[in-house]
PyMOL Python script that loads the backbone (N, CA, C, O; Angstrom):
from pymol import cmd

cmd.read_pdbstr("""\
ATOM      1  N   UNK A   1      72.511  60.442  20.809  1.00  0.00           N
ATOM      2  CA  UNK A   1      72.876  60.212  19.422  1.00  0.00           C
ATOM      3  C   UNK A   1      73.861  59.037  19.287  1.00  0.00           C
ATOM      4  O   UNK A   1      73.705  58.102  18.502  1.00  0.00           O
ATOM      5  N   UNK A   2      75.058  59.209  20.276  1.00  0.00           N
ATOM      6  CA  UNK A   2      75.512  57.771  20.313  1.00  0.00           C
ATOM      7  C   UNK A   2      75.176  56.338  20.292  1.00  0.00           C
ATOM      8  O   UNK A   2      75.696  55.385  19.711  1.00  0.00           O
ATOM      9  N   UNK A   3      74.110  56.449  21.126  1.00  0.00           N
ATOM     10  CA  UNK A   3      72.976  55.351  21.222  1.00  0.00           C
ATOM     11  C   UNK A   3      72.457  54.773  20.030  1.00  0.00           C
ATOM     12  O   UNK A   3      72.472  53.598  19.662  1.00  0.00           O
ATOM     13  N   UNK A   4      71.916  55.967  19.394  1.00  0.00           N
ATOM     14  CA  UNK A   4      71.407  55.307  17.976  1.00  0.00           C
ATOM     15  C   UNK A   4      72.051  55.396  17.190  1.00  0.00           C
ATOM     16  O   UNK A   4      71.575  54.750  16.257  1.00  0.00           O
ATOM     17  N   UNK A   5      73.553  56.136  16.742  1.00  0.00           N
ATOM     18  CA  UNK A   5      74.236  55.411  16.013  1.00  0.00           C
ATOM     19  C   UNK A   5      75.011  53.965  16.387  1.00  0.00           C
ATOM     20  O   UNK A   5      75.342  53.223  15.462  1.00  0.00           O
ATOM     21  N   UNK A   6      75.236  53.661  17.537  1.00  0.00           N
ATOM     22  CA  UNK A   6      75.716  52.214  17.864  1.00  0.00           C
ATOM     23  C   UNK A   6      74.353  51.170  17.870  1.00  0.00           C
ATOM     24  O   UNK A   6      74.707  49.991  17.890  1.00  0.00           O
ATOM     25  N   UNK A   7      72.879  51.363  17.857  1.00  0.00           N
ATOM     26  CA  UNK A   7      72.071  50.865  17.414  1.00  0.00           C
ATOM     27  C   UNK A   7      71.853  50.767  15.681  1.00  0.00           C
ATOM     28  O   UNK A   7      71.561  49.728  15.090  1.00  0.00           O
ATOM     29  N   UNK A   8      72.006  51.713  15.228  1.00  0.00           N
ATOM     30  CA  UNK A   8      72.003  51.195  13.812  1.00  0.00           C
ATOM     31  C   UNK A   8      73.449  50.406  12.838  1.00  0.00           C
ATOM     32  O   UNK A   8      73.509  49.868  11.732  1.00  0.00           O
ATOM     33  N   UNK A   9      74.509  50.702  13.969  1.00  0.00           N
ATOM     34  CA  UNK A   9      75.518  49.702  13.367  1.00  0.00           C
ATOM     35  C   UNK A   9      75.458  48.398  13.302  1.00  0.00           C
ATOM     36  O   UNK A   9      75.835  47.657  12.394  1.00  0.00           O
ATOM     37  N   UNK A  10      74.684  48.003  14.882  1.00  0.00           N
ATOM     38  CA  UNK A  10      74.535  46.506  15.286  1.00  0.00           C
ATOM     39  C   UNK A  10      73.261  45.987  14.126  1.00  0.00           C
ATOM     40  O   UNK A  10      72.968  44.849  13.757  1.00  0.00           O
ATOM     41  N   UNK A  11      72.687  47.290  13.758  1.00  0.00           N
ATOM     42  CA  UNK A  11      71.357  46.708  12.810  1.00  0.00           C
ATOM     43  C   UNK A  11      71.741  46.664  11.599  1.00  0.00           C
ATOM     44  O   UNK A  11      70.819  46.458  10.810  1.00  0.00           O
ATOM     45  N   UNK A  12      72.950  46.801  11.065  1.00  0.00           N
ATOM     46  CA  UNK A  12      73.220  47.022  10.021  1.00  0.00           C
ATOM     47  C   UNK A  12      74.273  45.689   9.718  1.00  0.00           C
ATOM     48  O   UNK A  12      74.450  45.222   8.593  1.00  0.00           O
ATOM     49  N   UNK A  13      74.961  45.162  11.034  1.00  0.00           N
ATOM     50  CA  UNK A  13      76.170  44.187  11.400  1.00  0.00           C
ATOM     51  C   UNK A  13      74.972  42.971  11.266  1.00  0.00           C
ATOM     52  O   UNK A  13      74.935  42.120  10.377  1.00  0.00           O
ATOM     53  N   UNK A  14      74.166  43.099  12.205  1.00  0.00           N
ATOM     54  CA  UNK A  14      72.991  42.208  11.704  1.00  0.00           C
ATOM     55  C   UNK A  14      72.316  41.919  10.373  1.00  0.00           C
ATOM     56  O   UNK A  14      72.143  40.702  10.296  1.00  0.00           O
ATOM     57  N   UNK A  15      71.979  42.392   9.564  1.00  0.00           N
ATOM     58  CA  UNK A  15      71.345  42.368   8.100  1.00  0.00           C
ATOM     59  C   UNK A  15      72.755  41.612   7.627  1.00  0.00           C
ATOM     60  O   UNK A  15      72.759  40.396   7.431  1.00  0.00           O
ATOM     61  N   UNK A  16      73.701  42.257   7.494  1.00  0.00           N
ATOM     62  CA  UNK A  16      74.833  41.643   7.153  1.00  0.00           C
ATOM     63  C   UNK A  16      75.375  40.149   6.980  1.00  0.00           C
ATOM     64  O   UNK A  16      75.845  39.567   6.002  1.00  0.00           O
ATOM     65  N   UNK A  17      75.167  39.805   8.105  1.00  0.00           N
ATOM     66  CA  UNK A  17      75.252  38.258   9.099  1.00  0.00           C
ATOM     67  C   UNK A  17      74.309  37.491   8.305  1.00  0.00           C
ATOM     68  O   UNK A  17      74.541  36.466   7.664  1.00  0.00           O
ATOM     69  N   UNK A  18      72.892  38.307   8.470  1.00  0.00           N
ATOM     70  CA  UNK A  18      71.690  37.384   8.038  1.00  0.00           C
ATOM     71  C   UNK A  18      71.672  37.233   6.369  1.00  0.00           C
ATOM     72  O   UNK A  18      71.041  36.425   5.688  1.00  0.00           O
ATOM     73  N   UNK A  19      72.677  38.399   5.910  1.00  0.00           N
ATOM     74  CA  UNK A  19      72.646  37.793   4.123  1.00  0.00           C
ATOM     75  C   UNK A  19      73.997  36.873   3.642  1.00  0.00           C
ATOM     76  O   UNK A  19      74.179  36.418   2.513  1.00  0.00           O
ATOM     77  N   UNK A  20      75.009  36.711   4.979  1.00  0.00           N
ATOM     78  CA  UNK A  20      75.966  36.180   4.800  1.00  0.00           C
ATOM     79  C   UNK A  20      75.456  34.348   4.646  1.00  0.00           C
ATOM     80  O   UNK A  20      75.713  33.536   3.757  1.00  0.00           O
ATOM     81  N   UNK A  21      74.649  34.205   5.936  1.00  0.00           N
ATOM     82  CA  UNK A  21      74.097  33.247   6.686  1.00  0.00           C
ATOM     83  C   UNK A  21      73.173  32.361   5.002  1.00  0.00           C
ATOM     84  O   UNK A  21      73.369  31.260   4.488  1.00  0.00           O
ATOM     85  N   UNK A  22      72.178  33.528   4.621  1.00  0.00           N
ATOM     86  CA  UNK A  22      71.692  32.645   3.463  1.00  0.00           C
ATOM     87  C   UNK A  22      72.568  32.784   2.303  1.00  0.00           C
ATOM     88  O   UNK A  22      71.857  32.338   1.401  1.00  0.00           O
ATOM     89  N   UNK A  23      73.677  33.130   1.774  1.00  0.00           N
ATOM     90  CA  UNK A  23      74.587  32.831   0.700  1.00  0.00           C
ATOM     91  C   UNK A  23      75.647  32.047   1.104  1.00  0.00           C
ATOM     92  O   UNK A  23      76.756  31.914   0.588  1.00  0.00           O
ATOM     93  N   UNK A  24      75.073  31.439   2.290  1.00  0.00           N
ATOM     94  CA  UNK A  24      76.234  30.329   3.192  1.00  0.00           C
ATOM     95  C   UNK A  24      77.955  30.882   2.723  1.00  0.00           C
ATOM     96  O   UNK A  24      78.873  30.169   2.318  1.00  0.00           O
ATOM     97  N   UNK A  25      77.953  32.525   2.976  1.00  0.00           N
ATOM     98  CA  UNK A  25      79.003  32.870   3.253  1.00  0.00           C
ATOM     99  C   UNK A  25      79.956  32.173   4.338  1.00  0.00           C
ATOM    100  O   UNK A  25      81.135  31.828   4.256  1.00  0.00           O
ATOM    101  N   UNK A  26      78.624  32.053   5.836  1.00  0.00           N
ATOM    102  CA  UNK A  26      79.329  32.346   7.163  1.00  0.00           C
ATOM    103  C   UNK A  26      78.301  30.755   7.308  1.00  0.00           C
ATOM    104  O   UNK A  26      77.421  30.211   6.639  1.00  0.00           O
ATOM    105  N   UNK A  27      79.125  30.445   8.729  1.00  0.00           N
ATOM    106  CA  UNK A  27      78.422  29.104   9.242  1.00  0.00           C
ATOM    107  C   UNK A  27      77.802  29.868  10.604  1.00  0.00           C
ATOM    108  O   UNK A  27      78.008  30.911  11.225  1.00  0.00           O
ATOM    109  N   UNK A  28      77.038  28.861  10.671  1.00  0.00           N
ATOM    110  CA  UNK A  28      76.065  29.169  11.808  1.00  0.00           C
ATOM    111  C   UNK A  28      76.897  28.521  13.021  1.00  0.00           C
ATOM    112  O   UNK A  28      77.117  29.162  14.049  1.00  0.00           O
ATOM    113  N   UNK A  29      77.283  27.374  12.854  1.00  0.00           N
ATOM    114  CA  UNK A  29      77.594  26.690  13.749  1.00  0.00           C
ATOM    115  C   UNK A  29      79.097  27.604  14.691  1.00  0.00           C
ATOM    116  O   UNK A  29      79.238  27.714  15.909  1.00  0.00           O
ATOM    117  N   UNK A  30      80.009  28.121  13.580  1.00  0.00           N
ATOM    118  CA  UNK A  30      80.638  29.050  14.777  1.00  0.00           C
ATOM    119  C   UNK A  30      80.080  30.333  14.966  1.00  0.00           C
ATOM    120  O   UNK A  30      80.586  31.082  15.802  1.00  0.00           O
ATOM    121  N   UNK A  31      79.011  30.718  14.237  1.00  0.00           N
ATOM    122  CA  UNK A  31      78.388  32.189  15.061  1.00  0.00           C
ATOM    123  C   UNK A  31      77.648  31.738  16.591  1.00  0.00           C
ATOM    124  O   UNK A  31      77.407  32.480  17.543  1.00  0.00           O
ATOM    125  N   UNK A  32      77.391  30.288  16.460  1.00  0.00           N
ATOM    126  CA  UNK A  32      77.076  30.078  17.725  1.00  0.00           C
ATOM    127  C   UNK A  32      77.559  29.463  18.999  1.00  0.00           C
ATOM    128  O   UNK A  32      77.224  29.385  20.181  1.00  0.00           O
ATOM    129  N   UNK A  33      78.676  28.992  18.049  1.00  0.00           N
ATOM    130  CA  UNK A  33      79.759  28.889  19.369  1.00  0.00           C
ATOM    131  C   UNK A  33      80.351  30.009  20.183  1.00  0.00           C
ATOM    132  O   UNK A  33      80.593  30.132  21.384  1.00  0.00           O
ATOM    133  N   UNK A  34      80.552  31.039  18.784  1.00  0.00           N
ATOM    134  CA  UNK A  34      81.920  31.844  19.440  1.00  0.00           C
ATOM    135  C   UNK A  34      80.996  33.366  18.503  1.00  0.00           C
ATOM    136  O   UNK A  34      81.273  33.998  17.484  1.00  0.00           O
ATOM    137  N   UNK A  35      80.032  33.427  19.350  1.00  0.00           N
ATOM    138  CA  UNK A  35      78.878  34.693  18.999  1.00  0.00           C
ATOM    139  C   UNK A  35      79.527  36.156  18.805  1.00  0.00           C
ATOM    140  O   UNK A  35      79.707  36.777  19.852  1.00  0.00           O
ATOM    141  N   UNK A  36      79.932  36.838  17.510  1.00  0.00           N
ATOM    142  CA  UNK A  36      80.039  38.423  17.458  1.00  0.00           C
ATOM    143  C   UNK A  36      79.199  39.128  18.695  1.00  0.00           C
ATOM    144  O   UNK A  36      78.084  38.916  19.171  1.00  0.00           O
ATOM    145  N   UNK A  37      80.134  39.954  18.959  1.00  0.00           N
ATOM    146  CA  UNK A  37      79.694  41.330  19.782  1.00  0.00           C
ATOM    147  C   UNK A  37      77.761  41.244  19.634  1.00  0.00           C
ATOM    148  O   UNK A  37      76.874  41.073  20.469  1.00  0.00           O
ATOM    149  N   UNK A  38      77.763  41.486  17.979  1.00  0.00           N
ATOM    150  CA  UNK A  38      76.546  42.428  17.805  1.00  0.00           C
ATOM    151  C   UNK A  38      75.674  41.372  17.777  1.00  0.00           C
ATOM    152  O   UNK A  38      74.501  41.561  17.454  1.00  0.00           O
ATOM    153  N   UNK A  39      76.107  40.229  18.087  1.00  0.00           N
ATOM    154  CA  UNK A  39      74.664  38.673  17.853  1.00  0.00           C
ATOM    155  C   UNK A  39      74.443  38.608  19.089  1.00  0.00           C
ATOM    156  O   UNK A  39      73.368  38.047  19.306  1.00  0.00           O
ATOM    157  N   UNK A  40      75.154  39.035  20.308  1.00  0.00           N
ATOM    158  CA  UNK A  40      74.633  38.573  21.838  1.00  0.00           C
ATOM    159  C   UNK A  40      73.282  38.809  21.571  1.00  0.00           C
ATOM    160  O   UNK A  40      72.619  37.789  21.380  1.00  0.00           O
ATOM    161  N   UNK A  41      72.558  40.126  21.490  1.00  0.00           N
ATOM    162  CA  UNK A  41      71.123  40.205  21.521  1.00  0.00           C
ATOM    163  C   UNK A  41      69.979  40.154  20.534  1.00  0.00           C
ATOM    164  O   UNK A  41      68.918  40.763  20.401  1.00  0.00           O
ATOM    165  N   UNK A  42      70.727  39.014  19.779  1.00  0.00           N
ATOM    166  CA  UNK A  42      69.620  39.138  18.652  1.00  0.00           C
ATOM    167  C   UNK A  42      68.902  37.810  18.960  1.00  0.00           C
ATOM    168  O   UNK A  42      69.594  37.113  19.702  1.00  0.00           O
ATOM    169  N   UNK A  43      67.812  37.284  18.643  1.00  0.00           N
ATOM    170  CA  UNK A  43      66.841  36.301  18.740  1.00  0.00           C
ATOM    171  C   UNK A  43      67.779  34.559  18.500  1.00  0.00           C
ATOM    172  O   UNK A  43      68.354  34.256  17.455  1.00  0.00           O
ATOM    173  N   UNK A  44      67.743  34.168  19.045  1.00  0.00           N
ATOM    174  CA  UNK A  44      68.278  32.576  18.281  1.00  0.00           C
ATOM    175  C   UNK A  44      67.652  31.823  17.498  1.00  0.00           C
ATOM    176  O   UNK A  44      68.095  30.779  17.021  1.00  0.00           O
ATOM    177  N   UNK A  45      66.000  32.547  17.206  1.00  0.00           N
ATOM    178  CA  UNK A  45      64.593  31.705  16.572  1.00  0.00           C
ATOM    179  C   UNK A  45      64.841  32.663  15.128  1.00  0.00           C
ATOM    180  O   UNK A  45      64.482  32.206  14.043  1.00  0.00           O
ATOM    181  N   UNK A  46      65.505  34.062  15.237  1.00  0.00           N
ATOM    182  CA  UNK A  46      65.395  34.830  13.886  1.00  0.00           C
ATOM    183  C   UNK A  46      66.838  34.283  13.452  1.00  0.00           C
ATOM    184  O   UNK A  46      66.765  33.905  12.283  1.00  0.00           O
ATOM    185  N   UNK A  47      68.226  34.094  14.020  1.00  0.00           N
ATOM    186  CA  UNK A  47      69.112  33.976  13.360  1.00  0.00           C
ATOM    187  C   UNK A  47      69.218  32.692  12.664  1.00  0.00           C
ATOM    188  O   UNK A  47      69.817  32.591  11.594  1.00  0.00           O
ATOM    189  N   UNK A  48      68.513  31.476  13.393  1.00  0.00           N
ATOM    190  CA  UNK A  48      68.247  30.370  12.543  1.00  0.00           C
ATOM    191  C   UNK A  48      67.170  30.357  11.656  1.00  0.00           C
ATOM    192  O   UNK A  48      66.994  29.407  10.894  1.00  0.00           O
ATOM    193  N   UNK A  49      66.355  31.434  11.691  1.00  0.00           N
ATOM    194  CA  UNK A  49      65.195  31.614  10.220  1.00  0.00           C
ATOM    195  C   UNK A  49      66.379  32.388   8.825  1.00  0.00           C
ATOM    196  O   UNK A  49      65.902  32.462   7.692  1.00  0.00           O
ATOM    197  N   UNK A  50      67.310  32.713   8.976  1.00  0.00           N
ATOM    198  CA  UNK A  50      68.233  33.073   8.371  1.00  0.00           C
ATOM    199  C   UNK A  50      69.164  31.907   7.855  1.00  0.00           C
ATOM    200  O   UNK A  50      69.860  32.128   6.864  1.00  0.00           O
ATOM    201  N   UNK A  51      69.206  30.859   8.385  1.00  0.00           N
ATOM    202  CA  UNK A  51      70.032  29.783   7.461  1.00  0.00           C
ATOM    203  C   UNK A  51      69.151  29.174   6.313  1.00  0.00           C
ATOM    204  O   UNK A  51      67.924  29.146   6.404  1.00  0.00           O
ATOM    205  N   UNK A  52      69.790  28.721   5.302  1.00  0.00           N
ATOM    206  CA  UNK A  52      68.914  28.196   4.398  1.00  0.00           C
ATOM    207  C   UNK A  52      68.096  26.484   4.660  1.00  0.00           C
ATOM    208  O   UNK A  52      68.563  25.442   5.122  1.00  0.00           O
ATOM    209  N   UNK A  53      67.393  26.658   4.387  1.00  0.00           N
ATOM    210  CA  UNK A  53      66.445  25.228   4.325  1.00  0.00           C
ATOM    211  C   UNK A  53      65.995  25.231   5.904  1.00  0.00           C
ATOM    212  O   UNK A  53      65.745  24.123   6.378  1.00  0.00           O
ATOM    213  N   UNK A  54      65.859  26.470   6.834  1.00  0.00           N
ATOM    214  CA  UNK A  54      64.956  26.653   8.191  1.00  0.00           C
ATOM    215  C   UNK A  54      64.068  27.239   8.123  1.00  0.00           C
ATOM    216  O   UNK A  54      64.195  28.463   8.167  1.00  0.00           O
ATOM    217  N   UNK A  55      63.094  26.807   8.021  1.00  0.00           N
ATOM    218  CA  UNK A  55      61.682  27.698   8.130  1.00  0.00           C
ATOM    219  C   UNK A  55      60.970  27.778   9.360  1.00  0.00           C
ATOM    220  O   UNK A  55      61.470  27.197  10.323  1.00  0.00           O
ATOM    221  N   UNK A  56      60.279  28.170   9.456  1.00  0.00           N
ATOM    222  CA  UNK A  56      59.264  28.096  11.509  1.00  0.00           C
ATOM    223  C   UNK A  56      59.278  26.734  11.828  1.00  0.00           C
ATOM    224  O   UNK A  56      59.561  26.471  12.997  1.00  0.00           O
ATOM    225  N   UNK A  57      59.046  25.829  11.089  1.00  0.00           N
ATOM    226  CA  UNK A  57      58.536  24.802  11.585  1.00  0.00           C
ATOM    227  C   UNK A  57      59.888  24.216  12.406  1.00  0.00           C
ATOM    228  O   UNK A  57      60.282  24.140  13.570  1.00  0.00           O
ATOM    229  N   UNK A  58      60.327  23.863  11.108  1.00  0.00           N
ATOM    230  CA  UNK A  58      61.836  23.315  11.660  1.00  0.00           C
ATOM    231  C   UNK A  58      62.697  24.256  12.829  1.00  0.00           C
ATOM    232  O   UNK A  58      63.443  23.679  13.620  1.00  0.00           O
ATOM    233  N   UNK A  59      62.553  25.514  12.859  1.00  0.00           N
ATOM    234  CA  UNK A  59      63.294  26.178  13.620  1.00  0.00           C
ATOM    235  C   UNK A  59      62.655  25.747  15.458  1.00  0.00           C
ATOM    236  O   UNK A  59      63.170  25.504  16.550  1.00  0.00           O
ATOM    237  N   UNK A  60      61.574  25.835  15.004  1.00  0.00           N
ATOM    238  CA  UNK A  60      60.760  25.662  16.305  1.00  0.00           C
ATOM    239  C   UNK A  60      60.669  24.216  17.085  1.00  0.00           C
ATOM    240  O   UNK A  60      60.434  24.090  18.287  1.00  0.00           O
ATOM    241  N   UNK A  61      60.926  23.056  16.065  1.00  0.00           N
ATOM    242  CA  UNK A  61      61.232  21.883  16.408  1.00  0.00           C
ATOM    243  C   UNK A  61      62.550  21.257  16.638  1.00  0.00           C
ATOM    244  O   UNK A  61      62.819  20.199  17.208  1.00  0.00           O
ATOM    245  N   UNK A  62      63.442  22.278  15.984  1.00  0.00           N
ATOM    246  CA  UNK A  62      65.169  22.270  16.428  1.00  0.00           C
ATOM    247  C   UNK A  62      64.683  22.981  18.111  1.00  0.00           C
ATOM    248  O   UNK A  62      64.778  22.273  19.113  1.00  0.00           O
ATOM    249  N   UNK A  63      64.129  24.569  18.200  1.00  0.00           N
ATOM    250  CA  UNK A  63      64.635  24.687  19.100  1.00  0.00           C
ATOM    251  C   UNK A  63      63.508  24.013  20.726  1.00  0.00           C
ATOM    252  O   UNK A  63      63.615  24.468  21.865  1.00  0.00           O
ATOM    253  N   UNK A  64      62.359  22.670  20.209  1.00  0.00           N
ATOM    254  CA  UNK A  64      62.065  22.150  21.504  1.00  0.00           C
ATOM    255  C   UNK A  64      62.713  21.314  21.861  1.00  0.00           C
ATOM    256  O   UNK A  64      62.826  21.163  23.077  1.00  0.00           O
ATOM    257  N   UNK A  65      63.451  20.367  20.892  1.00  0.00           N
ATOM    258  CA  UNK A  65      64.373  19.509  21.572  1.00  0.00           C
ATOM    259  C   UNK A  65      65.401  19.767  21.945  1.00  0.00           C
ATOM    260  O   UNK A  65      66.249  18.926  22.241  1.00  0.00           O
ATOM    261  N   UNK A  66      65.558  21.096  22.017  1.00  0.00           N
ATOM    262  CA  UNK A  66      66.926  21.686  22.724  1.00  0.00           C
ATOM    263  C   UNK A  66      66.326  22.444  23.856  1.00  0.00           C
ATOM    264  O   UNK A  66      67.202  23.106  24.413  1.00  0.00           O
ATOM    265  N   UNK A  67      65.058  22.602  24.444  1.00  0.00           N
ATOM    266  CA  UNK A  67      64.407  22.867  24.873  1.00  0.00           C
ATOM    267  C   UNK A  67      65.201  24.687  25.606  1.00  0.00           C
ATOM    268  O   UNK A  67      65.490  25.059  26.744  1.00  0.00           O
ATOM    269  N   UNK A  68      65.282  25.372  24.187  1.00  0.00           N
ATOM    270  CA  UNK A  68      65.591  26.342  24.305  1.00  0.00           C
ATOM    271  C   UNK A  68      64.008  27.068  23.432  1.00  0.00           C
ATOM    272  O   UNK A  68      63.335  26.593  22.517  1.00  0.00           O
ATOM    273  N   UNK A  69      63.838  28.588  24.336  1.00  0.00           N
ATOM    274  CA  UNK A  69      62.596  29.104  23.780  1.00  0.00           C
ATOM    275  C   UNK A  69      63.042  30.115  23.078  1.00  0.00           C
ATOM    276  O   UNK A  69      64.014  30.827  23.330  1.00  0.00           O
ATOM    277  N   UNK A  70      61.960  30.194  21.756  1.00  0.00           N
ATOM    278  CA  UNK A  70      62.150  31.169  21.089  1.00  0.00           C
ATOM    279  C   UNK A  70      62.497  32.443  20.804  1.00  0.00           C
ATOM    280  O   UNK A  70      62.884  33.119  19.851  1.00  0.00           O
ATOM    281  N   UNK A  71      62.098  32.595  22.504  1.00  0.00           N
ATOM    282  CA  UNK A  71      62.707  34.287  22.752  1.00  0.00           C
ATOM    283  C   UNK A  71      63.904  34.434  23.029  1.00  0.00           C
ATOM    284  O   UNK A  71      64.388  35.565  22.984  1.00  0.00           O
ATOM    285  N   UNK A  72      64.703  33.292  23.394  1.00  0.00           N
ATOM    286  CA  UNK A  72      66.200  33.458  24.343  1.00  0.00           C
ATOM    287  C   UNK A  72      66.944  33.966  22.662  1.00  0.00           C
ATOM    288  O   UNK A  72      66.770  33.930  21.443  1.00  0.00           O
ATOM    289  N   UNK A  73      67.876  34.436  23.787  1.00  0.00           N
ATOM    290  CA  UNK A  73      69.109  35.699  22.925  1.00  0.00           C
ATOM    291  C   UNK A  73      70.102  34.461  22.617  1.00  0.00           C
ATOM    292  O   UNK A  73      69.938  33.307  23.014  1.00  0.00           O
ATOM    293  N   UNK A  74      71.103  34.918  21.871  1.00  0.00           N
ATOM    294  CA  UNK A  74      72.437  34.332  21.225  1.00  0.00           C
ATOM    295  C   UNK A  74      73.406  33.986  22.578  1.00  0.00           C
ATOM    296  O   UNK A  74      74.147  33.094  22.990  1.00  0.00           O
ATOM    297  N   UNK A  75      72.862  35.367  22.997  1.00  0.00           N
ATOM    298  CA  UNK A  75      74.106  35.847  24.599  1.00  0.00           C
ATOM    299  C   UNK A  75      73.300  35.222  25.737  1.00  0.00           C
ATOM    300  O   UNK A  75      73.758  35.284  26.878  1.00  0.00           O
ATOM    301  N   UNK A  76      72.207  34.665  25.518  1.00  0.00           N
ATOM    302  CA  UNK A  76      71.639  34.007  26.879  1.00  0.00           C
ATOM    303  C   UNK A  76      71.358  32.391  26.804  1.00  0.00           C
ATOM    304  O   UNK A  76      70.599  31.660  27.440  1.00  0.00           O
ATOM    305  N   UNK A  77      72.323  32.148  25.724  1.00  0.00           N
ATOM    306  CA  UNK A  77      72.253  30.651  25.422  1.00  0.00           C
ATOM    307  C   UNK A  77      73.416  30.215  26.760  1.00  0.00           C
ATOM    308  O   UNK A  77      74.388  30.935  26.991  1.00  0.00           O
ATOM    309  N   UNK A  78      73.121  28.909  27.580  1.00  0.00           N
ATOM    310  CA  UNK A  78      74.376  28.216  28.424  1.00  0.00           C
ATOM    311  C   UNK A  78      75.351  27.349  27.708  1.00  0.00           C
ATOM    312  O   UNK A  78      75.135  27.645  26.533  1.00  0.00           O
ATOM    313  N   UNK A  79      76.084  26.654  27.714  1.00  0.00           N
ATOM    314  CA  UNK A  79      77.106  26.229  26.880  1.00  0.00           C
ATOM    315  C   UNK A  79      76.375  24.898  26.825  1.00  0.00           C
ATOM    316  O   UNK A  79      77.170  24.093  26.339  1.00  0.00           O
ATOM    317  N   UNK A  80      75.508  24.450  27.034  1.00  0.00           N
ATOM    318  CA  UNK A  80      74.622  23.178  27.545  1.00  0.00           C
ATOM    319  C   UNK A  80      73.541  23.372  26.146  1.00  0.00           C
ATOM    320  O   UNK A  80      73.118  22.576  25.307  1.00  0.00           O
ATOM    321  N   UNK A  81      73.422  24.291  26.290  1.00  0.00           N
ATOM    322  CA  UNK A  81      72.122  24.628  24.994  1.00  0.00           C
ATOM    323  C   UNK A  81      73.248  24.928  23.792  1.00  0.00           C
ATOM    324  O   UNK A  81      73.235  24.202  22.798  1.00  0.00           O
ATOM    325  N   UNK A  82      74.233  26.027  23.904  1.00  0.00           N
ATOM    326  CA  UNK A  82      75.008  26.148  22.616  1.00  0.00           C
ATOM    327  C   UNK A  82      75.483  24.469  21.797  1.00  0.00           C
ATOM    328  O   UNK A  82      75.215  24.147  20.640  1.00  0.00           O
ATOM    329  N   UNK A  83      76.177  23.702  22.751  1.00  0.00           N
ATOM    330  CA  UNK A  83      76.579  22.923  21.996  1.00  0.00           C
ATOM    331  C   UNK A  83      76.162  21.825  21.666  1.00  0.00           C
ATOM    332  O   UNK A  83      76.808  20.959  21.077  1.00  0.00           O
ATOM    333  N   UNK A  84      74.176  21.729  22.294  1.00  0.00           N
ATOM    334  CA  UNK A  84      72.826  20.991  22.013  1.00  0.00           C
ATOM    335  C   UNK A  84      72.797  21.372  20.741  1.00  0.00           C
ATOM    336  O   UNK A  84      72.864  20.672  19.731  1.00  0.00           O
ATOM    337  N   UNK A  85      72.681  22.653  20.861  1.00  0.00           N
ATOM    338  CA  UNK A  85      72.354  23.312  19.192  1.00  0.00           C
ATOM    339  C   UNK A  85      73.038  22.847  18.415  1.00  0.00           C
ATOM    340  O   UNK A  85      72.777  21.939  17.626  1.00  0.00           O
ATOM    341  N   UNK A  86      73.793  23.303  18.525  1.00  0.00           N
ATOM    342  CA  UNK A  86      74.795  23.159  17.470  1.00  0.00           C
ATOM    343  C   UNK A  86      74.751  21.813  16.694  1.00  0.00           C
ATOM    344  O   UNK A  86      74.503  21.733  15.491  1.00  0.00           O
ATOM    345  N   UNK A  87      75.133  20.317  17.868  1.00  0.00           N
ATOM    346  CA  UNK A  87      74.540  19.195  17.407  1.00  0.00           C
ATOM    347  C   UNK A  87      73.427  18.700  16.753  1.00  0.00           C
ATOM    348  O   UNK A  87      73.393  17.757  15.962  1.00  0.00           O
ATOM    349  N   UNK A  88      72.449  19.453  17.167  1.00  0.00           N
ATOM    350  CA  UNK A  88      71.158  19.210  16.362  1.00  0.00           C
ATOM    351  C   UNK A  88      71.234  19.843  14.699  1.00  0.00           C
ATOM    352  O   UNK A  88      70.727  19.383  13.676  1.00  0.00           O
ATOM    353  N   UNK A  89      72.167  21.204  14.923  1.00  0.00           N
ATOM    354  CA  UNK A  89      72.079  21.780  13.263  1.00  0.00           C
ATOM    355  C   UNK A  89      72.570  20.689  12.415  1.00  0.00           C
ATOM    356  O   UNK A  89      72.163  20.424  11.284  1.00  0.00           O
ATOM    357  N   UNK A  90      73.846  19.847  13.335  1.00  0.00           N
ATOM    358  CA  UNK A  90      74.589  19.145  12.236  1.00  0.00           C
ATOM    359  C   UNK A  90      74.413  18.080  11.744  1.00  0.00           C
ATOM    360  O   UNK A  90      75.214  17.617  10.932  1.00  0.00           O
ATOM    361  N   UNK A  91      73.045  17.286  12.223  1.00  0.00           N
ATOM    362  CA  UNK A  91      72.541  16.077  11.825  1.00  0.00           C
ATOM    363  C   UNK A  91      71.570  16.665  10.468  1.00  0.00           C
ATOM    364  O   UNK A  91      70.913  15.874   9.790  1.00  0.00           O
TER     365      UNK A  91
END
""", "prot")
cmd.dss("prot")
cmd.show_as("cartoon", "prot")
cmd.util.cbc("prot")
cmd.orient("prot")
């Protein structure tokens, strides 16, 4: 039971993030520097479909020239890819 209540917090910390993310509450650029607890394992291809003006295309062409794949986690980014990213969001 612990399990799935600390699973539905992180799912709930998540939704959160992702409605912060499109009312450009929160920046992307330090959720991905300096990643919450509950973003280590979430997708890096879904949390950037969550900023505004990223759709597949663009997300998928941000993330080949960072030649990071769609499946890698928040928490399995190297500091080589984080701060690729990051550069690429800000152009």
């Amino acid at each position: 039971m612990d399990a799935l209540r600390r699973a539905n917090d992180i799912r709930t910390a998540r939704a959160k993030l992702k409605k912060d993310l499109k009312a450009s509450r929160a920046s992307i650029h330090t959720i991905l520097l300096d990643p919450p607890e509950y973003v280590m394992t979430a997708k890096v291809f879904d949390i950037l479909l969550a900023v505004p003006k990223y759709g597949r295309v663009k997300t998928n062409r941000i993330l080949n020239q960072c030649r990071i794949s769609p499946s890698k986690t928040i928490g399995g980014l190297s500091e080589r890819q984080r701060t690729e990213l990051v550069s690429q969001l800000r152009r």
